[in-house]
N, C-alpha and C positions, 0 to 999 in steps of 0.2 A: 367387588362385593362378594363373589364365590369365596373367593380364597379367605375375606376377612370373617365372614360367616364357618367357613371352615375352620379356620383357626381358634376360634370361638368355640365350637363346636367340641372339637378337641381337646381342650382343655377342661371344659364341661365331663366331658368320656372320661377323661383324666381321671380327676377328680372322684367321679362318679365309680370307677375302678379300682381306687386306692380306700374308699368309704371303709368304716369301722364296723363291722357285724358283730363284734361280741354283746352287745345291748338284742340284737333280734333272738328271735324265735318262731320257727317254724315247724307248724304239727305235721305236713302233709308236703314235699317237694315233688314234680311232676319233671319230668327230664325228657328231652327228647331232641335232636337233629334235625333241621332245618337245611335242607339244599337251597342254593341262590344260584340262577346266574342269570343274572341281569343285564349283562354284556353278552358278547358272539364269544365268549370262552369256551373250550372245547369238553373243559369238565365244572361238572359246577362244585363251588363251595359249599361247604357244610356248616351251618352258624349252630354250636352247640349252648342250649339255651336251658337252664334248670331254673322254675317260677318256684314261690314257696306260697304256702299259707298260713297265715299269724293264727293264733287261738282266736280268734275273732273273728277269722272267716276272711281277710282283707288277702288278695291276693298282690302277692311283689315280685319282680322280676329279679332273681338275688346275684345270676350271673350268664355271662354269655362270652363266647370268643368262637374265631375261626376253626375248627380244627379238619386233623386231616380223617374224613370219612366220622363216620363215628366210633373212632379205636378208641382202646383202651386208653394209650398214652393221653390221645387228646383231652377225654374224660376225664383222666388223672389228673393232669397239668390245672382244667378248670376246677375240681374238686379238692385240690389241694393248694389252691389260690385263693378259694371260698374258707377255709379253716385255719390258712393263714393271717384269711382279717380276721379272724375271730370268732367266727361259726364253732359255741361248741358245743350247742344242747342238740343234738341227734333228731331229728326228725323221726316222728313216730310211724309213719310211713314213706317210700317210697315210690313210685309210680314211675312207669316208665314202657317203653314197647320190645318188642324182642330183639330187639339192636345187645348183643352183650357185652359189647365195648364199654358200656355205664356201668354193667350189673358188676363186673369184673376188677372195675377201677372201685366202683362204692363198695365193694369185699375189700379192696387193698387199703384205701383211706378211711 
């Protein structure tokens, strides 16, 4: 049942991953790193997670992925994965903490 629900799951993610963004718009993106460990790992993960907000106030989760720490690269990798669906009305602001691994990559992208 794990695994059929997992499988499921995943291909949901899939999907959920490859989605088309050139139709959105977002006025306001908020960015930030999330540490996990959930298990006895001896370092924990970092889930890099960037919400948006529609003109209308509707908050969406536009993208996320593992990276390493919150560096630049990792940053880049998801910010230029978000523009490759299609993302390409700019956000009229960006929000974010003093981690400069975003501020660095959202300069490069």
């Amino acid at each position: 049942v794990i695994s059929r629900l997992t499988g499921e799951w995943q291909q949901e993610y899939d999907r959920w991953q490859r989605r088309d963004l050139s139709a959105r718009r977002y006025v306001y993106i908020w960015a930030d790193g999330v540490y996990l460990q959930a298990r006895m790992e001896a370092q924990a993960e970092c889930m890099l997670v960037i919400l948006g907000a529609t003109p209308e106030g509707k908050k969406e989760l536009v993208g996320f992925q593992v990276g390493v720490r919150e560096s630049a690269q990792s940053w880049r990798e998801l910010l230029v994965d978000i523009k490759a669906r299609g993302l390409k009305v700019l956000p009229e602001i960006a929000v974010g903490d003093g981690g400069m691994g975003f501020w660095k990559a959202l300069d490069e992208v």
